[in-house]
N, CA, C and O of each residue as an XYZ file, in Angstrom:
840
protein
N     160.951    198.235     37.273
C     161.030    198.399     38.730
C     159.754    199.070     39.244
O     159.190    200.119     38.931
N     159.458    197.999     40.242
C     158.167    198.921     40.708
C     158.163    200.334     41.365
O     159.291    200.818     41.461
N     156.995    201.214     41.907
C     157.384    202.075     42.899
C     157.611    201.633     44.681
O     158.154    202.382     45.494
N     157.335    200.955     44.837
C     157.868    200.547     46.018
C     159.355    199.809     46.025
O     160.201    200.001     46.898
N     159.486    199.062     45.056
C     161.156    198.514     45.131
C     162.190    199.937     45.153
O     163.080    200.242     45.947
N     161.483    200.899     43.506
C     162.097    202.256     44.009
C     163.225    202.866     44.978
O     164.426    203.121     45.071
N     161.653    202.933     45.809
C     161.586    203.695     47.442
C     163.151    202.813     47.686
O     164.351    203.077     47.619
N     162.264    201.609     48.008
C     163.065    200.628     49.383
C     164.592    200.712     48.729
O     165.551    201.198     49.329
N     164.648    200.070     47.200
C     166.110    200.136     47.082
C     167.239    201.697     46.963
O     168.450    201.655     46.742
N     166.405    202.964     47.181
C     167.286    204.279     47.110
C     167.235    204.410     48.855
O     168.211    205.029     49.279
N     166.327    203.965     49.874
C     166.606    204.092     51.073
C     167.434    202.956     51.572
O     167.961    203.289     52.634
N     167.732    201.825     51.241
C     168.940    201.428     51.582
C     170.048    201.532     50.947
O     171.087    201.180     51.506
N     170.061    201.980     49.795
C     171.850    202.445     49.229
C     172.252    203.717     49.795
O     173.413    204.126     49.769
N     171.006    204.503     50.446
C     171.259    205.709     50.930
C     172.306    205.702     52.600
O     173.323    206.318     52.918
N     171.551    204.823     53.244
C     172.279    204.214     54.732
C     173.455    203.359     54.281
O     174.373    203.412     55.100
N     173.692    202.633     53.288
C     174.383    201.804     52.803
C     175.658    202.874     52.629
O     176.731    202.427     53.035
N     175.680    204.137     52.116
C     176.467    205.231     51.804
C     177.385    205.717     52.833
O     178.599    205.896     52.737
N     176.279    205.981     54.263
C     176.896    206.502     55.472
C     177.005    205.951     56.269
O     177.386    206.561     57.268
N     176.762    204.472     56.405
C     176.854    203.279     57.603
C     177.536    203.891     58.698
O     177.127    204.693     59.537
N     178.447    203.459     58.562
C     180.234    204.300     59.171
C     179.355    205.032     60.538
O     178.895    204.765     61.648
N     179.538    206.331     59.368
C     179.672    207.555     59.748
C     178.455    207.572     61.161
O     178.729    207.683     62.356
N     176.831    207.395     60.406
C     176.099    207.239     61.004
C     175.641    206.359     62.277
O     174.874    206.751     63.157
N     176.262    205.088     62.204
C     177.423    204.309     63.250
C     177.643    205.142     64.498
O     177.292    204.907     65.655
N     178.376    206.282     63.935
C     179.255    206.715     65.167
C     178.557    207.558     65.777
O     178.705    207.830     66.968
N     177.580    208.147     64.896
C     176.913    209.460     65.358
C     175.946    208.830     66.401
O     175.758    209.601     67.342
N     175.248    207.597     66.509
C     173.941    207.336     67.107
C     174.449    206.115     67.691
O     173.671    205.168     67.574
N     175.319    205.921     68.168
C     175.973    205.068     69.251
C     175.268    205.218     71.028
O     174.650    204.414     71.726
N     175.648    206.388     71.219
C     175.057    206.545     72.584
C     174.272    207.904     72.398
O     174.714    208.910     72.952
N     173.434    207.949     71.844
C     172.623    208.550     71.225
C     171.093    208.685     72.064
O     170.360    209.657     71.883
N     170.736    207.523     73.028
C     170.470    207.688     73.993
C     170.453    208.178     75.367
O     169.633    208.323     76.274
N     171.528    208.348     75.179
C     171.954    208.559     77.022
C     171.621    209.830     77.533
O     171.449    209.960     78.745
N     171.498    210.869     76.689
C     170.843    212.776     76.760
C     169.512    212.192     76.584
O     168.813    213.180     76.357
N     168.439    210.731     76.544
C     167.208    211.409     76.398
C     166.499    210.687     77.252
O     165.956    209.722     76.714
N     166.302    210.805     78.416
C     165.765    210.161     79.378
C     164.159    209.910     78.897
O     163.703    208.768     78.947
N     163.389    210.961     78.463
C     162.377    210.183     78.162
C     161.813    209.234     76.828
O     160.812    208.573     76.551
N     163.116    209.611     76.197
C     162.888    208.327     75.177
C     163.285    206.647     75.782
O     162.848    205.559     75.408
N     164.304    207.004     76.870
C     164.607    206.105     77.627
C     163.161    205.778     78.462
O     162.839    204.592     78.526
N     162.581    206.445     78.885
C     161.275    205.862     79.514
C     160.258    205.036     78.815
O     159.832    203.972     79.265
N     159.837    205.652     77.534
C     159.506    205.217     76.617
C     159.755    203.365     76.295
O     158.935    202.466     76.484
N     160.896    203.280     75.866
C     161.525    202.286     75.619
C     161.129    201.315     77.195
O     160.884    200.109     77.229
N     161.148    201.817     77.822
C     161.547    200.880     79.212
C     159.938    200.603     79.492
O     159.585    199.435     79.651
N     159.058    201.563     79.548
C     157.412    200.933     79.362
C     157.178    199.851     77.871
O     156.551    198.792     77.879
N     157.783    200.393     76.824
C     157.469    198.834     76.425
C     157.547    197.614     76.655
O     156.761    196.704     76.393
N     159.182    197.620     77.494
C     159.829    196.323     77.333
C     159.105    195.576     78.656
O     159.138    194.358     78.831
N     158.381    196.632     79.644
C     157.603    195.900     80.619
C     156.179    195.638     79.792
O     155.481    194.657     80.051
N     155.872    196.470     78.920
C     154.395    195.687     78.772
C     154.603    194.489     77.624
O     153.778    193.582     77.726
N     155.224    194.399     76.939
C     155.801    193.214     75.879
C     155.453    191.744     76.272
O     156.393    190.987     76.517
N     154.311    191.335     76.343
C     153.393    190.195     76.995
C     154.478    188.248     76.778
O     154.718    187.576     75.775
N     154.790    188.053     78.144
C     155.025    186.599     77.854
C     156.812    186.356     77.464
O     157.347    185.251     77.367
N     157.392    187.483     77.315
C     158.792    187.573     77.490
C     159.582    186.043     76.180
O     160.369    185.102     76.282
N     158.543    186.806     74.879
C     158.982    186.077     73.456
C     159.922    187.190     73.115
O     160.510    188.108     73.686
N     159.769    186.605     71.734
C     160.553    187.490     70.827
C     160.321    188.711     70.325
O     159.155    188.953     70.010
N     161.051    189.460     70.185
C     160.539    190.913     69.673
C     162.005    191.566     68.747
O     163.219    191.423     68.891
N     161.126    192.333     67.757
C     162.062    192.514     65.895
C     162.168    193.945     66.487
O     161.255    194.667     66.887
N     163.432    194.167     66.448
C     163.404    196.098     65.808
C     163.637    196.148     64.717
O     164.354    195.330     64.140
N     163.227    196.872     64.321
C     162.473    196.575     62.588
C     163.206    198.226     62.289
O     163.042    199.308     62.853
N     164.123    197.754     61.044
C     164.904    199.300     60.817
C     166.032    199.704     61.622
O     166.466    200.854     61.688
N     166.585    198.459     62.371
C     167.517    198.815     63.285
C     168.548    199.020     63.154
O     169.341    198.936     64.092
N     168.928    199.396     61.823
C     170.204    200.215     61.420
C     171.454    199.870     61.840
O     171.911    198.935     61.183
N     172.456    200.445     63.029
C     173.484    199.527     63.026
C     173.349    198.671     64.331
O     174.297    197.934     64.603
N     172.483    198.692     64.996
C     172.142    197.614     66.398
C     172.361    198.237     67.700
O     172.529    197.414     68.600
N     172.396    199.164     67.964
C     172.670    200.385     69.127
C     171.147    199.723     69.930
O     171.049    198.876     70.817
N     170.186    200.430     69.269
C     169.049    200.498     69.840
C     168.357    198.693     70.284
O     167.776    198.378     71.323
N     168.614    198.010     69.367
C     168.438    196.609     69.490
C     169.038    196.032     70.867
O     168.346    195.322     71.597
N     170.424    196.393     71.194
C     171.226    196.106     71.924
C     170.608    197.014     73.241
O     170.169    196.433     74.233
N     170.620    198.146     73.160
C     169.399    199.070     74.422
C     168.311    197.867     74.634
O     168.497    197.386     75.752
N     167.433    197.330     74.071
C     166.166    196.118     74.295
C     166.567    195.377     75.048
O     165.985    195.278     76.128
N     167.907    194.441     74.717
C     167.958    193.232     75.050
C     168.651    193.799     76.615
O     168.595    193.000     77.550
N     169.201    194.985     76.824
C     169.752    195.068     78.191
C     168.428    195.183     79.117
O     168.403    194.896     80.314
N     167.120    195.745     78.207
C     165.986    196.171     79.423
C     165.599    194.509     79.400
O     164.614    194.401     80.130
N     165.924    193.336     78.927
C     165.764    192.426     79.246
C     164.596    190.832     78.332
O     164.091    189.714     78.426
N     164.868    192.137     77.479
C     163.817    191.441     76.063
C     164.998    190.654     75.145
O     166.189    190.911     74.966
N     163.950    189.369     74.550
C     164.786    188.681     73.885
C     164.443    189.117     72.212
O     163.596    188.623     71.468
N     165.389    190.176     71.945
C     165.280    190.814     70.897
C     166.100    190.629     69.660
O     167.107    189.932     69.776
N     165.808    191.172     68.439
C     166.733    190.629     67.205
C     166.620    191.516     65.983
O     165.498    191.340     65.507
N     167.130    192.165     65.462
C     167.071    193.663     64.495
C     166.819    193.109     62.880
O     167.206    191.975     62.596
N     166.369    193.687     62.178
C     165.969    193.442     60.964
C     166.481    195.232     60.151
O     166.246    196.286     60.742
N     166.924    195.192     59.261
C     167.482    196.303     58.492
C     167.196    195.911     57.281
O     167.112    194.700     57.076
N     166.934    197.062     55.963
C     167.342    197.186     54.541
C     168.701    197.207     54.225
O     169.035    196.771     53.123
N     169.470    197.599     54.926
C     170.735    197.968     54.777
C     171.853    196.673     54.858
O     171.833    196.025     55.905
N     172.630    196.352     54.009
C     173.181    195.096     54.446
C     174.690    195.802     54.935
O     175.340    195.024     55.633
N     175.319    197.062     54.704
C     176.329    197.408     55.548
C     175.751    197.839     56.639
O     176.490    197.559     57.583
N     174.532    198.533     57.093
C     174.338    198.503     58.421
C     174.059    197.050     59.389
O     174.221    196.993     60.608
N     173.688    196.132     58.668
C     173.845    195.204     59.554
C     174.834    193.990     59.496
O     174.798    192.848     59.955
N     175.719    194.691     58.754
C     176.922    193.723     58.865
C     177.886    194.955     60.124
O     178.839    194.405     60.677
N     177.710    196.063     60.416
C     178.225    196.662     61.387
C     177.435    196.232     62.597
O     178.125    195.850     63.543
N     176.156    196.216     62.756
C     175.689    195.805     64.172
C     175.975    194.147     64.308
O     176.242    193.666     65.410
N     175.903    193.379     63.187
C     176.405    192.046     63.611
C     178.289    192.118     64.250
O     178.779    191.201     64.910
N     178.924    193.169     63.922
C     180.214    193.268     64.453
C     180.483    193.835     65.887
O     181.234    193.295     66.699
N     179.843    194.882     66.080
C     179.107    195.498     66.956
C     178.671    194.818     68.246
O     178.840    195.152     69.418
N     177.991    193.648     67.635
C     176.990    193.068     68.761
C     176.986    191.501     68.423
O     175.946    190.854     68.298
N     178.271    190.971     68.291
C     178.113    189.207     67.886
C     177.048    188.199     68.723
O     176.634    187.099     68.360
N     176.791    188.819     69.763
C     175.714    187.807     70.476
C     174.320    188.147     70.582
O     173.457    187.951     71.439
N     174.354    188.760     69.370
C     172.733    189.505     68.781
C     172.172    188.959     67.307
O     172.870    188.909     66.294
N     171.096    188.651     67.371
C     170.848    188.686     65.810
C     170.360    189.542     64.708
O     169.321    190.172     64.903
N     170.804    189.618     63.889
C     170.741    190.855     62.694
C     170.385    189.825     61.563
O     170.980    188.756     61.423
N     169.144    190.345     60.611
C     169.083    189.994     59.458
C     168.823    191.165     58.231
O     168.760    192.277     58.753
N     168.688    191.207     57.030
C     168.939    191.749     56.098
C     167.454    191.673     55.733
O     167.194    190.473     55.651
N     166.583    192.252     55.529
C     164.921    192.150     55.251
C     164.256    193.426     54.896
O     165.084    194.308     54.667
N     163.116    193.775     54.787
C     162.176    194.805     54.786
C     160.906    194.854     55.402
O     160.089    193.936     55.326
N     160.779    195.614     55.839
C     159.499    195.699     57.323
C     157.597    195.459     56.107
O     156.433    195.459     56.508
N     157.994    195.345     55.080
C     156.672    195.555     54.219
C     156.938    194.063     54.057
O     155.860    193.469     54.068
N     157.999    193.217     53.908
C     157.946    192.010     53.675
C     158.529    190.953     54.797
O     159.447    190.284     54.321
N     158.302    190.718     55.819
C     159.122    190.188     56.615
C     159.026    188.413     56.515
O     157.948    187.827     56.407
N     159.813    188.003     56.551
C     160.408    186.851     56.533
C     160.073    185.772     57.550
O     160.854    184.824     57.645
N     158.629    185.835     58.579
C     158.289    185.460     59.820
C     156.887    185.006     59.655
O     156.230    185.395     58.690
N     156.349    184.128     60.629
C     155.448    183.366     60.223
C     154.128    184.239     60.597
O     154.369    185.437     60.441
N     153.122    184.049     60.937
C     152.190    184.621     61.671
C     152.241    184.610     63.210
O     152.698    183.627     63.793
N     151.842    185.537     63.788
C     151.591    185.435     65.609
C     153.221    185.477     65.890
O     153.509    185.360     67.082
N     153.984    185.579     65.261
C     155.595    185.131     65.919
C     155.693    186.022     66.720
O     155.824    185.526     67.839
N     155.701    187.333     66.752
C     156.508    187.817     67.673
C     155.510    188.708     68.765
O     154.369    189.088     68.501
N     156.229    188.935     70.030
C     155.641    189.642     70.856
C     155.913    190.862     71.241
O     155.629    191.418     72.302
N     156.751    191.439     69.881
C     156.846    192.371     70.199
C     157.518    193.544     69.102
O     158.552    193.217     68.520
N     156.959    194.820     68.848
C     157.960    195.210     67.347
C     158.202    196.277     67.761
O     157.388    196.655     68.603
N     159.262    197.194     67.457
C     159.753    198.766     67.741
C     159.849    198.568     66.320
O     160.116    197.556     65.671
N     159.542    199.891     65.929
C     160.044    200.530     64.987
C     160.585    202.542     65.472
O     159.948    203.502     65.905
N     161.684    202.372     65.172
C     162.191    203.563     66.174
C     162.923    204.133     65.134
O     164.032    203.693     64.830
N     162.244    205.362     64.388
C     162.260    206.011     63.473
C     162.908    205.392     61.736
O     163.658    205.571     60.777
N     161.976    204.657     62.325
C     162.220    203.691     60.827
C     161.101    203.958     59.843
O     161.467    204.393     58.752
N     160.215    203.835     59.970
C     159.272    204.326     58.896
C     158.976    205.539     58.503
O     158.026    205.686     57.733
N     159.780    206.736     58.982
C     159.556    208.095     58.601
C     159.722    207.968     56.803
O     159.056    208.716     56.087
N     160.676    206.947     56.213
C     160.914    207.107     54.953
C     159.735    206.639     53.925
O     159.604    207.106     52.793
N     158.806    205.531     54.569
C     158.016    205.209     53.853
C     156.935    206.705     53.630
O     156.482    207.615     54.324
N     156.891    206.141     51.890
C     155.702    207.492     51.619
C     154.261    207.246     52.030
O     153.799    206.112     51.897
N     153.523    208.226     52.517
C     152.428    208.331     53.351
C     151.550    206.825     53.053
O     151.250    205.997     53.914
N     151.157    206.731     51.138
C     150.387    205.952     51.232
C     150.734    204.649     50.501
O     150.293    204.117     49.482
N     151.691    204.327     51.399
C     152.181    202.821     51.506
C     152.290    202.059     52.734
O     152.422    200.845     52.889
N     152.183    203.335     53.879
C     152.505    202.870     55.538
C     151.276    202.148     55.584
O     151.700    201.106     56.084
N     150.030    201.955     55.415
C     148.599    201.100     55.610
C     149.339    199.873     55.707
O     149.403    199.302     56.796
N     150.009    199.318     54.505
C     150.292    197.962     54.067
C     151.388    197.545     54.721
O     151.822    196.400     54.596
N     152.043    198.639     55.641
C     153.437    198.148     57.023
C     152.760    197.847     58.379
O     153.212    197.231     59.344
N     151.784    198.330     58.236
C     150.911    198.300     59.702
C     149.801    196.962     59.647
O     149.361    196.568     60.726
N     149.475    196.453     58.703
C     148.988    194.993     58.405
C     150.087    194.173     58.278
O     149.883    192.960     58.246
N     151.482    194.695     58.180
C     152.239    193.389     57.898
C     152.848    193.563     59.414
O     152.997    192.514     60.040
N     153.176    194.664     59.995
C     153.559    194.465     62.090
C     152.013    193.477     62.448
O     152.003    192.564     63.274
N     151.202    193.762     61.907
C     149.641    193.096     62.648
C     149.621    191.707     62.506
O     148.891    191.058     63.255
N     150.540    190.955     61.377
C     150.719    189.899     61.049
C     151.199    188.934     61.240
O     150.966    187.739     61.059
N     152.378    189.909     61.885
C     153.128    189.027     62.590
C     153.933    188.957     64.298
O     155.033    188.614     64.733
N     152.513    189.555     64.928
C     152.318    189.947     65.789
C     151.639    188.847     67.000
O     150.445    188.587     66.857
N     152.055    188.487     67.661
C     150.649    187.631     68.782
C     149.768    188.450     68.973
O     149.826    189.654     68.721
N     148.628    187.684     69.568
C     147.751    188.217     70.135
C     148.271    189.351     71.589
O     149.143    189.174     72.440
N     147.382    190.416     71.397
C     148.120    191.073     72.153
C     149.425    191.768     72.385
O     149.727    192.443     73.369
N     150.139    191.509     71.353
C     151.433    192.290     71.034
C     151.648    193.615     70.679
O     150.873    194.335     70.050
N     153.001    193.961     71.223
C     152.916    195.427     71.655
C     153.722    196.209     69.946
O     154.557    195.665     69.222
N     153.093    197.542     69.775
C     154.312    198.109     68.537
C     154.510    199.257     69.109
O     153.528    199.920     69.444
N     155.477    199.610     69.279
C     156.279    200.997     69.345
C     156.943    201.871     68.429
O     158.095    201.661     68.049
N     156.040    203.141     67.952
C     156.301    203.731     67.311
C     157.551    205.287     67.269
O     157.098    206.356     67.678
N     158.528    205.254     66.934
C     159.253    206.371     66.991
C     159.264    207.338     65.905
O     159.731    206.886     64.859
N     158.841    208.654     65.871
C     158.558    209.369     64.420
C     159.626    210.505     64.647
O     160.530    210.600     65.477
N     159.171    211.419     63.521
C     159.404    212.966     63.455
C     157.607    213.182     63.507
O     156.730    212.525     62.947
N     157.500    214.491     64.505
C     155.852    214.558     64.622
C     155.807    215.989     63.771
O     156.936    216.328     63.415
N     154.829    216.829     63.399
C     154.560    217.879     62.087
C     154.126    218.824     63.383
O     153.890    219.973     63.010
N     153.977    218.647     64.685
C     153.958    219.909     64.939
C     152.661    220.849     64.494
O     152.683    222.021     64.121
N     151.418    219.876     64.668
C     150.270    220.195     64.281
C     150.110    220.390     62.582
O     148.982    220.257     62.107
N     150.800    220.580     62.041
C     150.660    220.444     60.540
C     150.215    219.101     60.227
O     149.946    218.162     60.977
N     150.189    219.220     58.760
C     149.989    217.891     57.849
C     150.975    217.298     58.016
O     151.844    217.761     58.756
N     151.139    216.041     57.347
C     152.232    215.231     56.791
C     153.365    215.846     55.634
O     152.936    216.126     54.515
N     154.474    215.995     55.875
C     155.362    216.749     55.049
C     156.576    215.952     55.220
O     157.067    215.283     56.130
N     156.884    216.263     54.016
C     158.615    216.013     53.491
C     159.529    217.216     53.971
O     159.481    218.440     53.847
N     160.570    216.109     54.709
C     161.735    217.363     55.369
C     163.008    217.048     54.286
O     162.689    216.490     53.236
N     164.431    217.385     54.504
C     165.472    217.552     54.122
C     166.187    216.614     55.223
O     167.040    217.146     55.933
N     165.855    215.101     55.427
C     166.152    214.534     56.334
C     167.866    214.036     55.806
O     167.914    213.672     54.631
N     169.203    214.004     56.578
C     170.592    214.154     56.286
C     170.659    212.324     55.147
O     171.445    212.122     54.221
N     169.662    211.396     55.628
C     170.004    210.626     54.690
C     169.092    210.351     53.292
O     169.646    209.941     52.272
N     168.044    210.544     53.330
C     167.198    210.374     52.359
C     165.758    210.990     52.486
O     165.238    211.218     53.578
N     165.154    211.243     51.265
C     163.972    211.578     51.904
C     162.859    211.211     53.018
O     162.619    210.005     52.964
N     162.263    211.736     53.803
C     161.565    211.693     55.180
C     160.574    212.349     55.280
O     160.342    213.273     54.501
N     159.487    211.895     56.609
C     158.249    212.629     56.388
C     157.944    212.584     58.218
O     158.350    211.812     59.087
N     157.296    213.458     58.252
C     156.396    214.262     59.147
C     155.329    213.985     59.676
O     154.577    214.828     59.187
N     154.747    213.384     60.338
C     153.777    212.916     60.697
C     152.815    213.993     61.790
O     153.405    214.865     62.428
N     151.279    213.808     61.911
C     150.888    214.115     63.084
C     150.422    213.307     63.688
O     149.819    212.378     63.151
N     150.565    213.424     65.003
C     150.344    212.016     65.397
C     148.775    211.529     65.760
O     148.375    210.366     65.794
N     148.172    212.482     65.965
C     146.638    212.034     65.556
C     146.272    211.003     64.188
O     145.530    210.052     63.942
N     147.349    211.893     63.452
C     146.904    210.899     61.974
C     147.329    209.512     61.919
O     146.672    208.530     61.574
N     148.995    209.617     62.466
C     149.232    207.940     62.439
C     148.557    207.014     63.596
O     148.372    205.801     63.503
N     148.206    207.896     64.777
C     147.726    206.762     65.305
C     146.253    206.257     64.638
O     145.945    205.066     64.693
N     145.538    207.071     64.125
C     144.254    206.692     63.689
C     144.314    205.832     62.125
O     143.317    205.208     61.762
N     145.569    205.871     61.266
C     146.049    204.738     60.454
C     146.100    203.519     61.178
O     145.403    202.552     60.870
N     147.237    203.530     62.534
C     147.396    202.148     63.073
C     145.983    201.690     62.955
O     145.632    200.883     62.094
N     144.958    202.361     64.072
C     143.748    201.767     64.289
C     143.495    201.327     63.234
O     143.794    200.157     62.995
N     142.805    202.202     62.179
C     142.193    201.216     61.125
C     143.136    199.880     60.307
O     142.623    199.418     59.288
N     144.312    199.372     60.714
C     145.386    198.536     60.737
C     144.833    197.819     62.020
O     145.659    197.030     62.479
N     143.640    197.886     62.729
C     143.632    197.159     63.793
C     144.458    196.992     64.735
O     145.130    195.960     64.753
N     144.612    198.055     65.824
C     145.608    198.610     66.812
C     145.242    199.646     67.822
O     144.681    200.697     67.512
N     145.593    199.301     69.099
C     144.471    200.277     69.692
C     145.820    200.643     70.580
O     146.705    199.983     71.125
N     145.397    202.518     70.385
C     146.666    202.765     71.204
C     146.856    203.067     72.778
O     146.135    203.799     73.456
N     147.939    202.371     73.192
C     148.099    201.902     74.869
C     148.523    203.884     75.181
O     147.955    204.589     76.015
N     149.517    204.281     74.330
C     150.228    205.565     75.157
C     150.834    206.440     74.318
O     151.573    205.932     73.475
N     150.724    207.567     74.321
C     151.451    208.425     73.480
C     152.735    209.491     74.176
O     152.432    210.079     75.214
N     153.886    209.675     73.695
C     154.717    210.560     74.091
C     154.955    211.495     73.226
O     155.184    211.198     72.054
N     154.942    212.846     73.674
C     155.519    214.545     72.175
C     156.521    214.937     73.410
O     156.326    215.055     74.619
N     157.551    215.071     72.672
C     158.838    216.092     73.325
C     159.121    216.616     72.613
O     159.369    216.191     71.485
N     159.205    217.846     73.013
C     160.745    219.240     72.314
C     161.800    219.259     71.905
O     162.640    219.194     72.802
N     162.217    219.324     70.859
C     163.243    219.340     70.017
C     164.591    219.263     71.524
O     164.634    220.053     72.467
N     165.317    218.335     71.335
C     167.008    219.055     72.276
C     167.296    219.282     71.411
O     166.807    219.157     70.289
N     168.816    219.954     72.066
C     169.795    220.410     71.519
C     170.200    219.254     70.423
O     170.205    218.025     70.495
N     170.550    220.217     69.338
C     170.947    219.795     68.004
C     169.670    219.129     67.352
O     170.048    218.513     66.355
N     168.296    219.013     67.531
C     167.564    218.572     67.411
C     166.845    219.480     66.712
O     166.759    220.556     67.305
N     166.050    219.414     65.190
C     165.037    220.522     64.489
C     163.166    220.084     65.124
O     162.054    220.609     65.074
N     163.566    219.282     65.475
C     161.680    218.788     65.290
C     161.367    217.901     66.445
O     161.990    216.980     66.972
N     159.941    218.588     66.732
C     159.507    217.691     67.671
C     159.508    216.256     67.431
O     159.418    215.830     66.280
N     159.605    215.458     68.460
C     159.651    214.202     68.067
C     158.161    213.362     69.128
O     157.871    213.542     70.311
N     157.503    212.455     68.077
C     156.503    211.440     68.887
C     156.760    210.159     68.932
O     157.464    209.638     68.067
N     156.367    209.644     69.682
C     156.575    207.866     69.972
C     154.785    207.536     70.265
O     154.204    208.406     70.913
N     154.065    206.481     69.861
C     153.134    206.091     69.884
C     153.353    204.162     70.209
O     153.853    203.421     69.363
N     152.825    203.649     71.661
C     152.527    202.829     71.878
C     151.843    201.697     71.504
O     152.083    200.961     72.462
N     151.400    201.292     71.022
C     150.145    200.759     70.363
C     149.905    198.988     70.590
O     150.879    198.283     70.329
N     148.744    198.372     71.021
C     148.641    196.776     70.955
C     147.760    196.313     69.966
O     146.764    196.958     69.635
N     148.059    195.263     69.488
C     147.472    194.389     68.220
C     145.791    194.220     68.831
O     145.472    193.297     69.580
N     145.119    194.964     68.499
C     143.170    194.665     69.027
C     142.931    193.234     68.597
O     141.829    192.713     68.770
């Protein structure tokens, strides 16, 4: 087994564990965060030409289903095959497939559009290069990526005690200047303050395919 199959196959038996549970917890999980809600709602206006667009890591389809109401024709991709046999239940007039964001299953230029909304916190630091050439890949010209993290809070990159599997820390100077050299130039950045029940600042980074 390689080290990347590793990774990928202990982070989806890990979600695979708490589907359910985690299900219930991040259902409306939105609705206390208005500016992640803003966030979200500037992508789905800049998302060029009103194609297709992957949430990539979309766990049980909450957030997928948030897209397609701002009016995007959207479709979720997960590691997890009990999380997306719950958002396919969840959300029957949505599409869910079973995949990995390092390998996606899509041609070149397809889509116009990718969130990843705290989905790659699990990948280890130096494997994210080779996720950010494969969003670039299958990206149009001009296509938008939206990034959702845990941000370090001016520190380095660090490993937290994240409730499902191991997780990492980002600053966001650093990932956005990865995207770039991934060829990506970034449109907008958001840092907010921990809410309630919340340990860590959190960043979202905008970014279009250069």
């Amino acid at each position: 087994m390689t080290e990347t199959s590793s990774y990928l196959e202990t982070t989806a038996g890990a979600y695979d564990a708490v589907a359910v549970l985690y299900a219930d917890l991040v259902r409306d999980s939105l609705d206390g965060l208005p500016l992640d809600r803003a966030v979200l709602a500037a992508f789905a206006e800049l998302a060029p030409g009103g194609g297709p667009v992957a949430e990539l890591g979309c766990g049980p389809g909450y957030l997928t289903a948030h897209l397609r109401g701002l009016g995007l024709d959207v479709f979720g991709i997960d590691l997890s095959p009990v999380m997306i046999g719950l958002a396919r239940e969840a959300y029957p007039d949505l599409r869910f497939e079973v995949g990995s964001m390092d390998a996606l299953d899509l041609a070149d230029g397809t889509l116009h559009g990718i969130v990843s909304w705290y989905s790659v916190i699990h990948t280890p630091p130096r494997h994210l290069p080779s996720y950010f050439s494969e969003f670039r890949r299958v990206l149009a010209p001009d296509g938008h990526l939206l990034l959702g993290f845990f941000e370090s809070e001016g520190g380095p990159i660090t490993t937290f005690d994240h409730k499902v599997t191991t997780a990492y820390r980002w600053p966001i100077d650093d990932l956005a200047e990865l995207a770039g050299k991934a060829g990506f130039t970034e449109v907008g950045r958001m840092l907010r303050e921990p809410g309630e029940g919340e340990r860590f600042r959190r960043g979202h980074l905008l970014l279009r395919k250069g």
